[in-house]
SEPA-954510 format. One record per residue (C-alpha): residue in three letters; residue number from 1; y, x, z. Coordinates in steps of 0.05 Angstrom, whole numbers, always signed. Each point is the difference from the previous one (the first is absolute). Layout:
+------+------+--------+--------+--------+
| resn | resi |      y |      x |      z |
+------+------+--------+--------+--------+
|  ALA |  NUM |      Y |      X |      Z |
...
+------+------+--------+--------+--------+
***
This chain:
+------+------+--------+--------+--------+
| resn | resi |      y |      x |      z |
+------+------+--------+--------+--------+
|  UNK |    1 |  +2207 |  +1401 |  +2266 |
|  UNK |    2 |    +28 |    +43 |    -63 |
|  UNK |    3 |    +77 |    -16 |     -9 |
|  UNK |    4 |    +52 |    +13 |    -61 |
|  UNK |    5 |    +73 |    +22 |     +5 |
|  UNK |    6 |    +44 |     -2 |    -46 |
|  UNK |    7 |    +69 |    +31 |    -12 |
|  UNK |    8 |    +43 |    -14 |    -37 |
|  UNK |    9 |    +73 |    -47 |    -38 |
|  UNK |   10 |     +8 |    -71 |     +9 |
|  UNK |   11 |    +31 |    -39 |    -52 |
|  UNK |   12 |    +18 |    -67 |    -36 |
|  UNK |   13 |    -26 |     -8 |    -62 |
|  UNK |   14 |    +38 |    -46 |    -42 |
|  UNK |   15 |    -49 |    -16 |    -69 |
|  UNK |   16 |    +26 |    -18 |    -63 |
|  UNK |   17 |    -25 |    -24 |    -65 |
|  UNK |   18 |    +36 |     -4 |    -60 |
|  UNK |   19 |    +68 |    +22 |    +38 |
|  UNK |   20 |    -13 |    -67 |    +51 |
|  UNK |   21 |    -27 |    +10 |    +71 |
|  UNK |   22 |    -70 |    -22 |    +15 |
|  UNK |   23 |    -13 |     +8 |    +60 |
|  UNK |   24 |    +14 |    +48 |    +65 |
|  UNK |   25 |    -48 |    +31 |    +45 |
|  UNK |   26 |     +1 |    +56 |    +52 |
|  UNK |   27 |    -24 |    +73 |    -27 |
|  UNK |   28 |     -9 |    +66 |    +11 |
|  UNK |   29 |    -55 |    +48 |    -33 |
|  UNK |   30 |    -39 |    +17 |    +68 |
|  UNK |   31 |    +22 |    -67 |    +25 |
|  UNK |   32 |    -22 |    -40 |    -61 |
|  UNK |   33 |    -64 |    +35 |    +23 |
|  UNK |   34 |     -2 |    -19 |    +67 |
|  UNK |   35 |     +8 |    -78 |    -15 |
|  UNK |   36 |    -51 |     -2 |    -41 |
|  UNK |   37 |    -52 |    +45 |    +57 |
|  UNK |   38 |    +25 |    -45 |    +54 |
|  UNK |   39 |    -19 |    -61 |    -44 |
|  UNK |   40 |    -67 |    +33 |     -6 |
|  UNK |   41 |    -21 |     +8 |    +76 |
|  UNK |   42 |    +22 |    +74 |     +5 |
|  UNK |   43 |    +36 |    +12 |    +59 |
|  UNK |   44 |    +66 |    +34 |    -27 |
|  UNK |   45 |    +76 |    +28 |    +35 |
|  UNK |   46 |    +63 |    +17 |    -45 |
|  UNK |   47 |    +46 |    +45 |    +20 |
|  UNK |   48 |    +74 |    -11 |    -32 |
|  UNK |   49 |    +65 |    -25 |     +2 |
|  UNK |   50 |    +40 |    -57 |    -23 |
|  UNK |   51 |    +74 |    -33 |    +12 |
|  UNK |   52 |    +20 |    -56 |    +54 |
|  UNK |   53 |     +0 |    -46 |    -49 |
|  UNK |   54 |    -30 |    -68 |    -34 |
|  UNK |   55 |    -43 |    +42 |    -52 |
|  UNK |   56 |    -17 |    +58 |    +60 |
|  UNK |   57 |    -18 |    -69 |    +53 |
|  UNK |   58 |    -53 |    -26 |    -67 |
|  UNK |   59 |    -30 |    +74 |     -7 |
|  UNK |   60 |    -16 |     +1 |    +65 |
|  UNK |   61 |    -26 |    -70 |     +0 |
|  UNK |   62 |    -37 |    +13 |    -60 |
|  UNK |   63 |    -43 |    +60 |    +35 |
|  UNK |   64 |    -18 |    -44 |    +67 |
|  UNK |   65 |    -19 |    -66 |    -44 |
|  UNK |   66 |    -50 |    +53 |    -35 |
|  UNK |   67 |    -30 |    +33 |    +63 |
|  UNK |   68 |    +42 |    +62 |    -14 |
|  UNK |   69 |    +21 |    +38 |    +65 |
|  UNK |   70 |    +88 |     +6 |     -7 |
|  UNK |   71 |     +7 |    +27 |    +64 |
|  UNK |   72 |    +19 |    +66 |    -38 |
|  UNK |   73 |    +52 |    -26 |    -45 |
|  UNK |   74 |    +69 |    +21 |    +26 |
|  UNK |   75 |    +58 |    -58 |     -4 |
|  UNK |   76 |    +67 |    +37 |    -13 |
|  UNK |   77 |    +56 |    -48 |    +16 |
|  UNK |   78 |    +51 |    +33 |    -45 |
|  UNK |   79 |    -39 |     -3 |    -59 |
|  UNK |   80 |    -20 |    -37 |    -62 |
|  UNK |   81 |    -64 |    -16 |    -20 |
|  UNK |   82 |    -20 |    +28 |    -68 |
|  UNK |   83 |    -13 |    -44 |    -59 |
|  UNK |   84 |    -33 |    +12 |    -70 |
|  UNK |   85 |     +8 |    -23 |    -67 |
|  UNK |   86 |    -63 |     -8 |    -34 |
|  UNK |   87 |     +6 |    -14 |    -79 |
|  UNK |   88 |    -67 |    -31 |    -27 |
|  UNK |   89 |     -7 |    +24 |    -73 |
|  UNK |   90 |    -46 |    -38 |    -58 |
|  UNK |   91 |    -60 |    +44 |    +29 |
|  UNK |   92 |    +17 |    -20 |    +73 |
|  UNK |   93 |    +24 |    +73 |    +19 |
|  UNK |   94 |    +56 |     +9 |    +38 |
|  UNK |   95 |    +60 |    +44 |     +2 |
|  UNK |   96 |    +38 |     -2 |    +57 |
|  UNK |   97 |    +63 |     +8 |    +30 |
|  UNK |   98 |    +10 |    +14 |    +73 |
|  UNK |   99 |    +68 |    -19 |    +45 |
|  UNK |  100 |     -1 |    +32 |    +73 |
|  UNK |  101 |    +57 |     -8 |    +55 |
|  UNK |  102 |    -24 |    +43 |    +53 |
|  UNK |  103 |    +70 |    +41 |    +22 |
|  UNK |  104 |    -56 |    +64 |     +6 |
|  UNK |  105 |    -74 |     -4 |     -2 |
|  UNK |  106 |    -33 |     +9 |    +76 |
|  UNK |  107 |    -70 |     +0 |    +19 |
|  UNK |  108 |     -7 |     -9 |    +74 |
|  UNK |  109 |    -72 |    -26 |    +26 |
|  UNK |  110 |    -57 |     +9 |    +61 |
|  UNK |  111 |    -56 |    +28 |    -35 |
|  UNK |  112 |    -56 |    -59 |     +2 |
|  UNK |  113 |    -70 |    +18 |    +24 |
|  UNK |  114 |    -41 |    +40 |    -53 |
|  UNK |  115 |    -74 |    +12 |    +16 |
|  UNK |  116 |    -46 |    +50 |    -43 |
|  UNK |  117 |    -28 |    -43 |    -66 |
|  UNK |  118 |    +61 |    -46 |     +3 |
|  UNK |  119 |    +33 |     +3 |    -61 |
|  UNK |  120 |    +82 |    +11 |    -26 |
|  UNK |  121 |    +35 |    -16 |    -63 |
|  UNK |  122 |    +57 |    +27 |    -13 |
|  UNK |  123 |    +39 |    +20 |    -69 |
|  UNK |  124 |    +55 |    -27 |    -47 |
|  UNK |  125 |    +74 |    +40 |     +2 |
|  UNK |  126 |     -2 |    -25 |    +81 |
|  UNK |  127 |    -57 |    +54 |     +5 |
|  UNK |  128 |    +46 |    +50 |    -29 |
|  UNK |  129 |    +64 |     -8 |    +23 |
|  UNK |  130 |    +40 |    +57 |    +27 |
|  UNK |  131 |    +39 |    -37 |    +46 |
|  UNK |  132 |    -57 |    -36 |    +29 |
|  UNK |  133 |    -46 |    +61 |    -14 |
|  UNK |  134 |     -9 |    +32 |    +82 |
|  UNK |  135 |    -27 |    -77 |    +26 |
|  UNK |  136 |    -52 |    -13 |    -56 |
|  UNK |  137 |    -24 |    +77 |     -1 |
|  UNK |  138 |     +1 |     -6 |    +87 |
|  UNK |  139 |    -37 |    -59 |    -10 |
|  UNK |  140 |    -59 |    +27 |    -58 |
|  UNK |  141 |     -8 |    +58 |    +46 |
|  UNK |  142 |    -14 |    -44 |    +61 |
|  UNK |  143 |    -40 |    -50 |    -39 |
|  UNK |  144 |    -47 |    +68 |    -23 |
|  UNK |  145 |     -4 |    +37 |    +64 |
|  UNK |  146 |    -38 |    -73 |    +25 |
|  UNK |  147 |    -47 |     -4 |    -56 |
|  UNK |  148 |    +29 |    -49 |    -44 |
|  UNK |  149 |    -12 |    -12 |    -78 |
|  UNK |  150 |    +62 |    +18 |    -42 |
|  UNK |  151 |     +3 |    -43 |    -58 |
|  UNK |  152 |    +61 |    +22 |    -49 |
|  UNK |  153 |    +34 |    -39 |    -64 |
|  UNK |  154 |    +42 |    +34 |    -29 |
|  UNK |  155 |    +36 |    -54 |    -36 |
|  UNK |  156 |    +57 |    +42 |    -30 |
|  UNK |  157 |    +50 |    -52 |    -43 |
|  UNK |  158 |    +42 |    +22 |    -51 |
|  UNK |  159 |    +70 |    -22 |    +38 |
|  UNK |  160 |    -19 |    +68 |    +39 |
|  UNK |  161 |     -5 |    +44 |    -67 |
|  UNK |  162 |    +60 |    +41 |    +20 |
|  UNK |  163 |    -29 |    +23 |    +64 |
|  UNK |  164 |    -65 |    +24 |     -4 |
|  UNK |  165 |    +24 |    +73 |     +4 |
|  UNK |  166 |    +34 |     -9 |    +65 |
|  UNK |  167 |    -67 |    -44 |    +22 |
|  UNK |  168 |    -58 |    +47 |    -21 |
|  UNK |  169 |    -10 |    +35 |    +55 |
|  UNK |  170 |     -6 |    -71 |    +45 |
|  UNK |  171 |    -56 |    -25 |    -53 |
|  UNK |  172 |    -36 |    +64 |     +3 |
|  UNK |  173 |     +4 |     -7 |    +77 |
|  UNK |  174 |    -30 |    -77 |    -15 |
|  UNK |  175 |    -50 |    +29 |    -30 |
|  UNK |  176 |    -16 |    +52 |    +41 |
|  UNK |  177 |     -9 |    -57 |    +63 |
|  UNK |  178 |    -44 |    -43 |    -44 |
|  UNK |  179 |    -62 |    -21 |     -3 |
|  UNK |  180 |     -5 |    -35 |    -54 |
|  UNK |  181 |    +51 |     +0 |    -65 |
|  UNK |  182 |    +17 |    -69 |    -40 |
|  UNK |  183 |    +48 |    +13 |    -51 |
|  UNK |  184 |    +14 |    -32 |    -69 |
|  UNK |  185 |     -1 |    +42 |    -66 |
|  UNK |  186 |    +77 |    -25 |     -3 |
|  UNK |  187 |    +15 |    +28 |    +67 |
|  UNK |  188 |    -19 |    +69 |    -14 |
|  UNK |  189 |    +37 |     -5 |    -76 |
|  UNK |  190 |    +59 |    -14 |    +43 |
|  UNK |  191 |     -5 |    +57 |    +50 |
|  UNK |  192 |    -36 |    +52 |    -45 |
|  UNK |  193 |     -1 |    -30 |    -71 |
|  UNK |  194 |    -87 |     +1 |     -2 |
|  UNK |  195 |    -36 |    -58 |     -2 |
|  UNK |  196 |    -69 |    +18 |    -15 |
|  UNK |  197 |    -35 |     -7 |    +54 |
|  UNK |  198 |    -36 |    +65 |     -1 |
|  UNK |  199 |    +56 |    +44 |     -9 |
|  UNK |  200 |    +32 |    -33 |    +59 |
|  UNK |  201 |    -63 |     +8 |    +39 |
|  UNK |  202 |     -7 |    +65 |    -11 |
|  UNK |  203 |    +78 |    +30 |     -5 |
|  UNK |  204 |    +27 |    -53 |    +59 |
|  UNK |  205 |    -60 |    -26 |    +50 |
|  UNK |  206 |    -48 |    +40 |     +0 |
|  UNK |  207 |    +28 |    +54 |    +43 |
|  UNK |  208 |    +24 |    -47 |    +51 |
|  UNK |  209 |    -63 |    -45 |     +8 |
|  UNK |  210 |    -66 |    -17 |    -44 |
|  UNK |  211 |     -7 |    -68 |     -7 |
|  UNK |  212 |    +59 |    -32 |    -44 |
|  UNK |  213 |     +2 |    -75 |    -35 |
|  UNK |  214 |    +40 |     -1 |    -61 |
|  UNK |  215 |    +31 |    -75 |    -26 |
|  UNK |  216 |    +17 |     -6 |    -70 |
|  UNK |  217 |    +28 |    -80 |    -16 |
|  UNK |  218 |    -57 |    -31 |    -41 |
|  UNK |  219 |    -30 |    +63 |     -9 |
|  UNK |  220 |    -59 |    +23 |    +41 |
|  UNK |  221 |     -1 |    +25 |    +65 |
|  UNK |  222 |    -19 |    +73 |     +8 |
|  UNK |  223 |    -31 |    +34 |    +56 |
|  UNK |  224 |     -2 |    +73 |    +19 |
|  UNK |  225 |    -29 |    +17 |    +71 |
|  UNK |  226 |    -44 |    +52 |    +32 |
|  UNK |  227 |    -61 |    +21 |    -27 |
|  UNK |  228 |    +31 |     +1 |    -73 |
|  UNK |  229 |    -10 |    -71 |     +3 |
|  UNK |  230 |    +40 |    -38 |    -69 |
|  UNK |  231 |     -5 |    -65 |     -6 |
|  UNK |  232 |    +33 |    -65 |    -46 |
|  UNK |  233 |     +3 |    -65 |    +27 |
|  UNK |  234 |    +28 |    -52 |    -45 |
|  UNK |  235 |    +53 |    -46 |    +32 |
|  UNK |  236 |    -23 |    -76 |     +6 |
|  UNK |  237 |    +35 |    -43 |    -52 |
|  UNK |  238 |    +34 |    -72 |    +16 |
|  UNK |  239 |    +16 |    -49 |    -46 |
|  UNK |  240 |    +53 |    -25 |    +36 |
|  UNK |  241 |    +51 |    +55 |    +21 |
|  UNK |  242 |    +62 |    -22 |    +33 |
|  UNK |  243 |    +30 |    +69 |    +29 |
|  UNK |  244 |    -16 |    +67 |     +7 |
|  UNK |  245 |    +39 |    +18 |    +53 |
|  UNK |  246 |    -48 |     +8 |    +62 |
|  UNK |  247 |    -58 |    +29 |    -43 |
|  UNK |  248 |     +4 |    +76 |    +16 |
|  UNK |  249 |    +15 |    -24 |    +79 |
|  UNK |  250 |    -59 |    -53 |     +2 |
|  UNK |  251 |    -56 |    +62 |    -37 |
|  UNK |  252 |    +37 |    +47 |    +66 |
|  UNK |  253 |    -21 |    -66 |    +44 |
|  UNK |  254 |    -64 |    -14 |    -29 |
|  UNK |  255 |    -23 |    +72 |     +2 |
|  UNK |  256 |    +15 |     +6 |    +73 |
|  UNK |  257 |    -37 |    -69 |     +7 |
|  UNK |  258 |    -51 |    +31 |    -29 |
|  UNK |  259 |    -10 |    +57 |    +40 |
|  UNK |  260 |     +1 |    -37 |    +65 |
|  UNK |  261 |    -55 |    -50 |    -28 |
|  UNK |  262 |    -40 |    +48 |    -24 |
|  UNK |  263 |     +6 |    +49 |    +69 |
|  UNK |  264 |    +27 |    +56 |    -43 |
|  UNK |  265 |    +24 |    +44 |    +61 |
|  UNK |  266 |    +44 |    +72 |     +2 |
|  UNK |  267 |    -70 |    +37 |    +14 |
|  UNK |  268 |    -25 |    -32 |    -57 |
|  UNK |  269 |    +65 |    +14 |    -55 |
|  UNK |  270 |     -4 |    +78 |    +33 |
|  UNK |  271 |    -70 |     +6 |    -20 |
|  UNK |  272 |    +17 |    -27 |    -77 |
|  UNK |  273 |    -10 |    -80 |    -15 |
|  UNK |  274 |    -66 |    -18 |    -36 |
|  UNK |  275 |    +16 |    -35 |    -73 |
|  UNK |  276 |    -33 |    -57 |    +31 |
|  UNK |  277 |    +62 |     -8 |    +55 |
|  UNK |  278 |    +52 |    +23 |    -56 |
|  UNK |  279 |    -24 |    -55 |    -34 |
|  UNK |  280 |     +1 |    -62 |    +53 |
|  UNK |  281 |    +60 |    +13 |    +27 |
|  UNK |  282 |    +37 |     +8 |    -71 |
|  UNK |  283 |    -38 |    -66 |    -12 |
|  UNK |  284 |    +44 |    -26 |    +56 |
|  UNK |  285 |    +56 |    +31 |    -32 |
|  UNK |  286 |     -4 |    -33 |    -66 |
|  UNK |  287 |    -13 |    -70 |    +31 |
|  UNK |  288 |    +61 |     +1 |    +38 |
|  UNK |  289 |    +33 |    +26 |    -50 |
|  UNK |  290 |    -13 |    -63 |    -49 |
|  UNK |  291 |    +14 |    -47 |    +48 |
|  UNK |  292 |    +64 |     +9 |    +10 |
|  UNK |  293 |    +21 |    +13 |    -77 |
|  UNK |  294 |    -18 |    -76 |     -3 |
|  UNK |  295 |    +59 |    -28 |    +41 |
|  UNK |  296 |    +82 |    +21 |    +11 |
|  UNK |  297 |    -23 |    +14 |    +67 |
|  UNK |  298 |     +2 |    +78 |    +29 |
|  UNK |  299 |    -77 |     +1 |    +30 |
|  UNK |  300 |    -61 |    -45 |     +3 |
|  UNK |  301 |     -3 |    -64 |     -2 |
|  UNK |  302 |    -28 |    -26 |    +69 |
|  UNK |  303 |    -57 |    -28 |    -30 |
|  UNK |  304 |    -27 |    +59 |    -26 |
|  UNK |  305 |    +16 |    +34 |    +67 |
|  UNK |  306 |    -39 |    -48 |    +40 |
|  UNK |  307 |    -57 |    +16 |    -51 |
|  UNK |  308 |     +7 |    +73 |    +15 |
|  UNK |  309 |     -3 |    -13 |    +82 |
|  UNK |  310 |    -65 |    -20 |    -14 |
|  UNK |  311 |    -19 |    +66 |    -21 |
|  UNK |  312 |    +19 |    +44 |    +60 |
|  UNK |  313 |    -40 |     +7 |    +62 |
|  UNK |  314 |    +42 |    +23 |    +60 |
+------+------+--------+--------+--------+
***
């Protein structure tokens, strides 16, 4: 039975709309991805770390109630949980502004089991982080040497401008480990200043692996993967969207969905993906994807997730 782990931050995201609060749910890019697979039947572990506290007790919480495995996320007793700010503009973007107590950041886990065609997430700045940087490359290696799929976002924010020089070299190492690349045309404006999707294909990816799904907003999606294959897909519109705040996460979720419903395996993404398998498992992508843009909520709504349970076979 096929498996998905996840690394990656915990946090609190505090909404707001017109400068009042909204609403506040638990987040996390990989984890925001997680919630919404373990809604959806996948079996799914997260490996992280959060404070002793009343927002570190919910985040766990959060991931049992949704059939996530927390067994993996370390509890530091001198620490904080982290919180975000998320400011809802007239569009329903968000900027953001992050607070985080930890007294030094600390990755300490037991590697859960990984078995070959089991899949792991990981990106964000937590997949980049010097200080974390030997636990989450220890733990790609491992996850590789037993056969896993290694599914990278790269999910680069502004706030980290002012770093990429000193982080380089860890991306190109992400990229190096992955799989498969997700990455939005904003992203790679803010590490490299390109966003079309070919020149980042072909100056940033390509090197490092073949098969690479660019996000662009409202715009598009744009494939480039092995074979020369170049593809469009146009993103699903809603007439109702609340929040675009778990949209990038809930395409990474959906995708993975995708390739586990559609027995997509390592042997098969080795030998080059068909169009036809590109193109179901983006399908997934996009579906999750507008889901969750139509509620304040971080992931899926559980109704939608107990449609999707429906659709694997285990």
């Amino acid at each position: 039975m096929r498996r998905v782990i996840g690394i990656g931050e915990t946090v609190l995201d505090i909404i707001f709309k017109d400068d009042q609060p909204i609403g506040a749910v638990p987040g996390g890019s990989v984890f925001n991805s997680l919630i919404s697979l373990g809604r959806s039947g996948v079996r799914a572990a997260f490996i992280s770390e959060t404070g002793h506290d009343r927002v570190g007790r919910r985040i766990i919480s959060f991931l049992e109630k949704n059939g996530v495995d927390a067994s993996c996320v370390n509890v530091y007793p001198d620490s904080k949980s982290p919180i975000s700010l998320a400011f809802l503009n007239e569009h329903n973007d968000a900027e953001y502004i992050f607070y985080k107590d930890h007294p030094n950041d600390r990755l300490d886990f037991s590697y859960p089991e990984v078995n070959r065609d089991d899949i792991v997430m990981f990106g964000s700045y937590y997949a980049v982080n010097p200080v974390i940087r030997p636990q989450v490359v220890g733990f790609l290696e491992y996850a590789r040497s037993k056969g896993a799929i290694l599914y990278y976002d790269v999910n680069f924010r502004a706030s980290h401008k002012n770093e990429v020089l000193r982080l380089t070299a860890n991306i190109l190492e992400n990229l190096e480990f992955a799989d498969i690349v997700r990455g939005s045309s904003e992203d790679f404006d803010v590490m490299f200043h390109k966003t079309d999707p070919d020149v980042i294909y072909r100056s940033q990816i390509a090197f490092y692996t073949h098969n690479f799904i660019c996000t662009q907003g409202s715009q598009p999606v744009e494939l480039r993967a092995e074979n020369q294959l170049k593809k469009k897909y146009p993103i699903l519109k809603s007439d109702r969207v609340v929040s675009t705040i778990g949209a990038g996460d809930n395409f990474n979720a959906g995708f993975v969905y995708g390739l586990i419903k559609y027995g997509i395996t390592r042997d098969a993404i080795e030998r080059g993906l068909t169009e036809q398998q590109w193109d179901n498992a983006i399908s997934c992508a996009l579906d999750f994807s507008a889901n969750v843009c139509r509620s304040i909520n971080n992931s899926v709504d559980e109704a939608f997730g107990a449609e999707m349970k429906k659709g694997l076979i285990y």
